[in-house]
PATILUM-346217 format. One record per residue (C-alpha): residue number from 1; x, y, z; chain. Coordinates in nm, 4 decimals, padded with zeros to 6 digits. Example, Ala and Ser with C-alpha at 12.3 -4.5 7.8 and 13.67 -1.06 7.14 Angstrom:
<rec 1 <01.2300 -00.4500 00.7800> "A">
<rec 2 <01.3670 -00.1060 00.7140> "A">
END
This chain:
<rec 1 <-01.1039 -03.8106 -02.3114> "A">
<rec 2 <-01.1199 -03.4546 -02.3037> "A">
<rec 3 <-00.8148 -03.2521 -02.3753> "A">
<rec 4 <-00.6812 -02.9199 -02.1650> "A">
<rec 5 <-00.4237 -02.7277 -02.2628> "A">
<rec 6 <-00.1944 -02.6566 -01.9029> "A">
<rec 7 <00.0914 -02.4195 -01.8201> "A">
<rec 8 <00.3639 -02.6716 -01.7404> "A">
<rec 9 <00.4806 -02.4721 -01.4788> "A">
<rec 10 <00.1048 -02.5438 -01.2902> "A">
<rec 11 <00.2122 -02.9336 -01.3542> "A">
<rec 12 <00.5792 -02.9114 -01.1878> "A">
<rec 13 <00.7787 -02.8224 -01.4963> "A">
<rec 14 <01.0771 -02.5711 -01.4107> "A">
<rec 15 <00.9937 -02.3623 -01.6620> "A">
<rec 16 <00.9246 -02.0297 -01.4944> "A">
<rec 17 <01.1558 -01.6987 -01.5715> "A">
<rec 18 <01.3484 -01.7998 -01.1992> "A">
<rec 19 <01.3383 -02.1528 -01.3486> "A">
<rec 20 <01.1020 -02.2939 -01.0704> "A">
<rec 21 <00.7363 -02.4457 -01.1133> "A">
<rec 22 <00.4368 -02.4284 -00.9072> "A">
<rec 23 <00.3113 -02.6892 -00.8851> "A">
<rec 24 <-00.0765 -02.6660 -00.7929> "A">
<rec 25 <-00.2348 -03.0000 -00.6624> "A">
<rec 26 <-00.6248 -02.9061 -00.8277> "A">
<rec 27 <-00.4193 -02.8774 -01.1463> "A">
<rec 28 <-00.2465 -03.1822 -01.1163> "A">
<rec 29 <-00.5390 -03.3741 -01.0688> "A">
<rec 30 <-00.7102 -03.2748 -01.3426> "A">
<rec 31 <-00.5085 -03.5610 -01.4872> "A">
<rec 32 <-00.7308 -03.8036 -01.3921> "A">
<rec 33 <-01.0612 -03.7225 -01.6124> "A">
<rec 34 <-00.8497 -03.5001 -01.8847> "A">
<rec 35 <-00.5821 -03.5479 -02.1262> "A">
<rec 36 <-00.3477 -03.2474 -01.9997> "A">
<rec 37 <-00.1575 -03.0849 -02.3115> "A">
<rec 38 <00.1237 -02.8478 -02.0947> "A">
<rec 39 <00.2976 -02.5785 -02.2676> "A">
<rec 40 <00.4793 -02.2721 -02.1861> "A">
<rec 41 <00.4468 -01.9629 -02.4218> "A">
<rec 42 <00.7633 -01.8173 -02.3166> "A">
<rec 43 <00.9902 -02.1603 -02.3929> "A">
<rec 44 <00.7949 -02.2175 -02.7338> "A">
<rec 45 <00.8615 -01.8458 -02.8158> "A">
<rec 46 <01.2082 -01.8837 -02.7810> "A">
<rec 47 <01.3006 -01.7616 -02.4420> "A">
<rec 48 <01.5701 -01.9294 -02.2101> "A">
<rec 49 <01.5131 -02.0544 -01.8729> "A">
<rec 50 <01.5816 -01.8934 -01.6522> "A">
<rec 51 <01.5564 -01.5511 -01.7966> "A">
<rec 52 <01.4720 -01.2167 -01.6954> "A">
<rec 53 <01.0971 -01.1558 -01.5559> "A">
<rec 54 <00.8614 -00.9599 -01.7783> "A">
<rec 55 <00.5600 -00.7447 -01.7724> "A">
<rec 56 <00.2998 -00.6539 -02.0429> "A">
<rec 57 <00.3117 -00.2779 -02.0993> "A">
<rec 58 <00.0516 -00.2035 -02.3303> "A">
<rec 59 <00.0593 -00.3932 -02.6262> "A">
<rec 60 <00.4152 -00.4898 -02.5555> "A">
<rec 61 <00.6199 -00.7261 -02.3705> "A">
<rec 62 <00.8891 -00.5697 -02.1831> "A">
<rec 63 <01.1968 -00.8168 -01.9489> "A">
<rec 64 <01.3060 -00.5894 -01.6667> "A">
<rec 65 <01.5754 -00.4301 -01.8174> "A">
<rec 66 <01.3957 -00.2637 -02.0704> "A">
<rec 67 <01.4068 -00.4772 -02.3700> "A">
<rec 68 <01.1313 -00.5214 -02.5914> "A">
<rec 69 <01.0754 -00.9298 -02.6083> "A">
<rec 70 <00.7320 -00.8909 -02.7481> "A">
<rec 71 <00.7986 -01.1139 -03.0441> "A">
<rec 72 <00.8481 -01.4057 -02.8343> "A">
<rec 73 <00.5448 -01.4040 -02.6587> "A">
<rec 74 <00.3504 -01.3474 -02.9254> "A">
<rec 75 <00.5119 -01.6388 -03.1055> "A">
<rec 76 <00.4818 -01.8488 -02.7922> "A">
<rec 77 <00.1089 -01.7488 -02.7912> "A">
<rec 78 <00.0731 -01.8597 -03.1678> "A">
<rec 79 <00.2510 -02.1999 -03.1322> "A">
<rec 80 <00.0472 -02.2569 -02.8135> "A">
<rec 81 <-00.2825 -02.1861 -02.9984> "A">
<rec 82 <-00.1870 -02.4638 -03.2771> "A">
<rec 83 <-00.1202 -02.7218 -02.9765> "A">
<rec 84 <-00.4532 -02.6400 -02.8462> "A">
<rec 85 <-00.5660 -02.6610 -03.1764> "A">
<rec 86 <-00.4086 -02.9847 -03.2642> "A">
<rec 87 <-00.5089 -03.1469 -02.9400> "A">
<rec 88 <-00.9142 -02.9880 -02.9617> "A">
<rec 89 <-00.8599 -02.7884 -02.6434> "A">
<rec 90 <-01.1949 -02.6155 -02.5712> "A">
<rec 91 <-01.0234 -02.5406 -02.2226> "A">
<rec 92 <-00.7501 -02.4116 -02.0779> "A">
<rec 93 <-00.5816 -02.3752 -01.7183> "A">
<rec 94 <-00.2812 -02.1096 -01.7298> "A">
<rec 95 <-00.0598 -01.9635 -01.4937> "A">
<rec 96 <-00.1987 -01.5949 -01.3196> "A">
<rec 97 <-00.0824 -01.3099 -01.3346> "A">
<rec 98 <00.1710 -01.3595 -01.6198> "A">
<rec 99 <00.2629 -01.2039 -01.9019> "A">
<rec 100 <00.1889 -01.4907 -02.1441> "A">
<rec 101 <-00.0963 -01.7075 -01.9201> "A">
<rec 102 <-00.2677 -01.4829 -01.6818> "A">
<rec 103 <-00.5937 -01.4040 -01.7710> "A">
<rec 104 <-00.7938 -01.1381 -01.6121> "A">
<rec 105 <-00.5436 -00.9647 -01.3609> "A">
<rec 106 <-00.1737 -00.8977 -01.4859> "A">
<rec 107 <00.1100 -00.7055 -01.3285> "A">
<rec 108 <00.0975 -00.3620 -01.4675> "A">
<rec 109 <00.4706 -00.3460 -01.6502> "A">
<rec 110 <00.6200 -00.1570 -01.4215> "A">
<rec 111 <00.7596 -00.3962 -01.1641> "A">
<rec 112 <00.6451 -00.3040 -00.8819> "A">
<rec 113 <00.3937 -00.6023 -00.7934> "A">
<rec 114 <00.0731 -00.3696 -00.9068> "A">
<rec 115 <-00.1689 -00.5605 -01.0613> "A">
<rec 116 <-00.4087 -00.4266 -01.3109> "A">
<rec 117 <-00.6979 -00.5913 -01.5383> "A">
<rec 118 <-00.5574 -00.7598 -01.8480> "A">
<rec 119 <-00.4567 -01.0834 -01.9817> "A">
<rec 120 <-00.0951 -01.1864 -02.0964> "A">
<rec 121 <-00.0249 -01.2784 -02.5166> "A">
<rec 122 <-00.1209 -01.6461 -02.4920> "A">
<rec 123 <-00.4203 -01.5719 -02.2616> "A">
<rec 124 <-00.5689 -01.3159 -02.5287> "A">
<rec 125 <-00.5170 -01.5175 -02.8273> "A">
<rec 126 <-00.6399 -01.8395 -02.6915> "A">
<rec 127 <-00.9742 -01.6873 -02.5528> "A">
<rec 128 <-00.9856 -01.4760 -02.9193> "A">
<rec 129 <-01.0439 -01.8348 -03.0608> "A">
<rec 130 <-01.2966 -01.9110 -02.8362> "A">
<rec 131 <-01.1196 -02.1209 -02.5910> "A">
<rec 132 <-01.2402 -02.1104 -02.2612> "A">
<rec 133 <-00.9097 -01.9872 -02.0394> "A">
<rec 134 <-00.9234 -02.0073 -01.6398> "A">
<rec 135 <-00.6420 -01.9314 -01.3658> "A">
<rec 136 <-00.4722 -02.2215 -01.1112> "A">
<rec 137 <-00.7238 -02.0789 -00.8556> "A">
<rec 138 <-01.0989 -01.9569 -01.0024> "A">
<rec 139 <-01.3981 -02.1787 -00.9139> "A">
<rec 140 <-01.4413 -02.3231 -01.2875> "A">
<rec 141 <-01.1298 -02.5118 -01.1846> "A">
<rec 142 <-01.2605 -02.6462 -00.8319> "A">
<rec 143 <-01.5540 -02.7417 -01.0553> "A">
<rec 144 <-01.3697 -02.9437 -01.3570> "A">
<rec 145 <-01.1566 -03.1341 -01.0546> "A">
<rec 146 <-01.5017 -03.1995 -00.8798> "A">
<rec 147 <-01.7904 -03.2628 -01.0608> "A">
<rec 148 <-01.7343 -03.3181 -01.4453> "A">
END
């Protein structure tokens, strides 16, 4: 059976900054033809739940207050790309719009809710290795739940 790497959050773990999931139910059933491998960047880079919300700002990670957490998404990133590695992940399903999973649209770092292209850290290094990453709601999903 096929393994995909998942944000946990997507699967019902409380492991968002504000220490809720969201659950999403195409995710979910992806259980049925796939091994589902969930992580979350943030936790395996060290951060607490819950914790402050962050933004990507360039090359950096920045929590709402200012602080520079960088280093723990990046390590988060890295430690998510050896599960996916461990597990052969060719694919992988990650949160939107965050600063570790989202892939394609981000929020722009300045907390306002303005979204801007991008990916987050973990989203980046996992399609650098030439795994395929998609968000909780593109039509690659709707297609792995339906027809492979």
């Amino acid at each position: 059976m096929e393994s995909i790497l998942v944000s946990a959050c997507l699967l019902g773990v409380s492991c968002r900054y504000d220490a809720k999931s969201k659950p999403n139910e195409n995710v979910i059933g992806l259980i049925k033809k796939y091994n589902l491998i969930p992580v979350c960047p943030e936790i395996l880079g060290g951060m607490a739940t819950p914790r402050l919300p962050s933004e990507r700002k360039g090359n950096k990670v920045v929590s709402k207050c200012g602080d520079d957490v960088t280093k723990h998404f990046v390590h988060g990133a890295e430690e998510a790309l050896r599960l996916a590695n461990m597990y052969g992940c060719k694919k992988a399903v990650l949160k939107e719009k965050s600063p570790s999973c989202g892939f394609g649209k981000i929020y722009d770092g300045t907390f306002s809710g303005t979204l801007i292209d991008g990916n987050g850290v973990a989203a980046d290094l996992l399609s650098a290795a030439g795994i395929a990453v998609f968000g909780e709601s593109s039509s690659e999903l709707i297609d792995m739940v339906n027809n492979d």
